[in-house]
C-alpha positions in Angstrom: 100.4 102.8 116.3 96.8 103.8 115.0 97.9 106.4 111.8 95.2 109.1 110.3 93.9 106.0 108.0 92.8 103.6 111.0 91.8 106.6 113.2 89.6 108.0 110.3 87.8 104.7 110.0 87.4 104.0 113.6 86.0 107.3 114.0 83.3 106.9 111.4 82.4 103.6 113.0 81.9 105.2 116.5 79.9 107.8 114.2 77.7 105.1 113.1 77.1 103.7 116.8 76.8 107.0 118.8 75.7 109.8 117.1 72.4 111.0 118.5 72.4 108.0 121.2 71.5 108.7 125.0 74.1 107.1 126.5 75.1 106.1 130.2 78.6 106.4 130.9 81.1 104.6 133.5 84.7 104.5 134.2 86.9 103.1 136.8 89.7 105.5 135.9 90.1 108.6 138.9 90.4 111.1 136.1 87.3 109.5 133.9 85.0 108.3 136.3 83.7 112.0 137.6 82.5 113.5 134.2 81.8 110.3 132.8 79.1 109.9 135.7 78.2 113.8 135.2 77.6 113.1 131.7 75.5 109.8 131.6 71.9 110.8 129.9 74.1 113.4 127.6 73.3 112.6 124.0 76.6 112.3 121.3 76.3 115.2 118.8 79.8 114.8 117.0 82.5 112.5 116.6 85.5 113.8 114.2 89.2 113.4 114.3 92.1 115.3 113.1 95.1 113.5 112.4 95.3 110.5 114.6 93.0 112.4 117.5 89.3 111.4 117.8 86.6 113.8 119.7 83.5 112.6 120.6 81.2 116.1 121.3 78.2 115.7 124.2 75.1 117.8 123.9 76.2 118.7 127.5 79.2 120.6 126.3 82.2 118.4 127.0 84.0 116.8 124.6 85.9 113.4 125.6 89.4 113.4 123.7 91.2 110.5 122.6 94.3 109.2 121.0 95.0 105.9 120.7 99.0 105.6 120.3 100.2 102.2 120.4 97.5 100.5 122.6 94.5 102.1 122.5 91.3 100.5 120.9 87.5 100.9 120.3 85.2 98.0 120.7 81.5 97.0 120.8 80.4 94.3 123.3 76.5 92.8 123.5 74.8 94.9 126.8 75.1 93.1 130.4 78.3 91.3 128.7 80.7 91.5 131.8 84.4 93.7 130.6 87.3 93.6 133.0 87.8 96.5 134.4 91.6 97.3 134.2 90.6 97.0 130.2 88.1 99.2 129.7 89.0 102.7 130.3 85.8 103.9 129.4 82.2 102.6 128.5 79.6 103.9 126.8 76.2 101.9 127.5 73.6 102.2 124.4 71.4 99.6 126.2 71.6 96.5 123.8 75.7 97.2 122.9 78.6 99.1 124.9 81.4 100.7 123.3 84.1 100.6 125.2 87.4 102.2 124.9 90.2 99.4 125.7 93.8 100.6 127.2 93.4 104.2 126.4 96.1 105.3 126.1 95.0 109.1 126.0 91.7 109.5 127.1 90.8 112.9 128.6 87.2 114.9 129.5 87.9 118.8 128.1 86.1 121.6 127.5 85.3 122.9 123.5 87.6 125.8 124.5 90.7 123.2 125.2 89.8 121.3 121.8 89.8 123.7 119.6 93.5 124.7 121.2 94.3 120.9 120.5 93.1 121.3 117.2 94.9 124.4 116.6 98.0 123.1 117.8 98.0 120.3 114.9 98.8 121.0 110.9 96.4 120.2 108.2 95.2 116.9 108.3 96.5 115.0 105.7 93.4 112.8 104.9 91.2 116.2 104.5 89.2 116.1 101.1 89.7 118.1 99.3 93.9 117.8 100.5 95.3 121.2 102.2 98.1 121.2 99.9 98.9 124.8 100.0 99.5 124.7 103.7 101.3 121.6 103.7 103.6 122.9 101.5 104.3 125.9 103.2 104.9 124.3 106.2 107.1 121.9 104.9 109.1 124.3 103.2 109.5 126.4 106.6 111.4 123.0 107.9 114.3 122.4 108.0 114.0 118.7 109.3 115.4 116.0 107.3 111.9 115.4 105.2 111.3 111.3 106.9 111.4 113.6 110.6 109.3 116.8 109.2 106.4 114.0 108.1 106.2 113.0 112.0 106.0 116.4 113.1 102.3 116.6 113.6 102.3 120.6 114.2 103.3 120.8 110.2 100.8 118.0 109.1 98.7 115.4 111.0 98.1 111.6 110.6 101.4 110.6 109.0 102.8 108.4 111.2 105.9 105.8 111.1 104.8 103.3 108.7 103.0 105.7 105.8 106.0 108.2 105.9 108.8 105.3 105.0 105.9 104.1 102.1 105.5 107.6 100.7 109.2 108.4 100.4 109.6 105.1 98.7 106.5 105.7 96.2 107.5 109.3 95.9 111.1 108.2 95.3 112.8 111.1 98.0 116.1 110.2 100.0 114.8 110.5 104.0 117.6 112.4 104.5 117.1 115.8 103.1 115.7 118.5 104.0 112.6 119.5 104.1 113.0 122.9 103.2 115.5 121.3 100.3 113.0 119.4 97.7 112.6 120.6 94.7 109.2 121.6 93.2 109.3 118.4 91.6 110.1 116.4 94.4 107.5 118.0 96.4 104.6 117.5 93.9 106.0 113.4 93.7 105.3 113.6 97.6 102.0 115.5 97.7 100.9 112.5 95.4 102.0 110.0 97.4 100.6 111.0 100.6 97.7 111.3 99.0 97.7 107.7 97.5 99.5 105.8 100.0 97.3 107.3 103.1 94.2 106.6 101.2 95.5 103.1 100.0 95.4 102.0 103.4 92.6 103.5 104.0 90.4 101.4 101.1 92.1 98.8 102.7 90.6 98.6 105.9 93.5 100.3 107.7 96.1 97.7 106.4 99.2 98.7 105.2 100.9 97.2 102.2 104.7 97.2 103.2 106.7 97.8 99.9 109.9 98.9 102.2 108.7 98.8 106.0 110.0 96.8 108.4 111.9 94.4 105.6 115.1 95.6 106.5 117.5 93.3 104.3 115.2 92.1 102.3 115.7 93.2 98.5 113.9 96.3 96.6 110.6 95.3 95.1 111.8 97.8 92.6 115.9 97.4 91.7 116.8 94.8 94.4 118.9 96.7 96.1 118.7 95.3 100.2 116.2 97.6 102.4 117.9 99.8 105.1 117.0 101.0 107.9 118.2 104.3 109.3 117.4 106.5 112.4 117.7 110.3 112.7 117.1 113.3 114.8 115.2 114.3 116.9 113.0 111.3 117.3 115.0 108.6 116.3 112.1 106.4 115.0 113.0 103.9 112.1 112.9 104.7 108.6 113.0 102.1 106.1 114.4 103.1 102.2 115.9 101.7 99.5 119.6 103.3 99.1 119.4 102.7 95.0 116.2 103.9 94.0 116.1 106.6 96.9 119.5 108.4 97.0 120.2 111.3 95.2 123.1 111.2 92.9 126.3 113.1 93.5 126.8 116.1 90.8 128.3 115.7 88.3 132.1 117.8 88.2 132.1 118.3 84.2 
């Protein structure tokens, strides 16, 4: 899945191709096809994401919302180059290129009214400069998630997403399993840091990730070791990958 990171940089490269184009518009999806045709001649005043959701803001007033989950993509194709249909979801015609939007897999028309209520429904975005670190933090201390869950829970901060929150709790050196509203002021300045560097890590890196504990369950620690584990809580379930040595808080001491 596309995290803030890879949607950041795919939304400055549909910056670079669209902003201030004329553009003609088609879709063979019912629920795009009807303001896609309405808005063919529009010109493409904005494009800016939040988290992992992209808007692309027409002169004509509607903004076209997307958010790419597991399948979605953005690609540029020569003009006249024939695209299968069932692909493309969407396609933006600049005359010698078309941008096309392959697979979705949320694509929607909206008014600026709804966007700003989807925008308003989603916490600080994590890759804003300069970072919203007061309002992380109070949100985060207002959870009382187990912290790996409360990092996925885009309402408190958006573009974390399954592989950057089992890096940052690694870097930052947190057990997944404790509450949010539980770290300590050190602990939470070790994770401010580390969202910071591991989101924009992968960002320098052209959206790649480098797995230090992700998906390498079994494998040893490149710190201690120690075997990777893999563990899956409530609510959503979704894997996190730590190392139980160097991320384990230990018991108290009785004397």
């Amino acid at each position: 899945m596309s995290e803030g990171p890879q949607v950041l940089i795919r939304t400055e490269w549909l910056r670079r191709w669209l902003v201030g184009q004329t553009v003609v518009m088609a879709s063979t999806r019912d629920t795009l096809a009807g303001e896609a045709n309405a808005n063919s001649g529009s010109r493409i005043d904005r494009v800016d994401c939040v988290g992992k959701h992209i808007f692309l803001r027409f002169t004509s007033g509607c903004v076209l919302h997307n958010h790419l989950l597991m399948k979605g993509r953005w690609r540029k194709y020569p003009g006249g180059m024939l695209i299968p249909p069932d692909d493309a979801w969407i396609q933006i015609d600049r005359g010698e290129s078309v941008i096309c939007n392959l697979h979705g897999q949320m694509l929607e028309w909206m008014s600026e009214d709804e966007a700003r209520q989807v925008i308003a429904s989603l916490g600080p975005d994590a890759l804003k400069q300069p970072y919203p670190l007061d309002q992380i933090e109070r949100n985060l201390i207002r959870s009382t998630l187990p912290i790996t869950e409360a990092l996925l829970d885009q309402a408190l901060l958006s573009g974390i997403g399954n592989t950057a929150r089992s890096e940052i709790l690694f870097t930052a050196q947190l057990d997944p399993r404790k509450q949010s509203c539980d770290l300590t002021p050190g602990e939470m300045e070790r994770l401010h840091e580390q969202i910071v560097d591991i989101l924009w890590e992968s960002y320098r890196s052209g959206g790649r990730w480098r797995h230090r504990v992700y998906r390498r369950n079994g494998e040893p620690c490149v710190e201690c070791g120690a075997p990777i584990e893999m563990i899956r809580l409530a609510p959503t379930r979704r894997s996190t990958y730590y190392c139980p040595s160097c991320q384990t808080e230990p018991l108290p001491s009785l004397f």
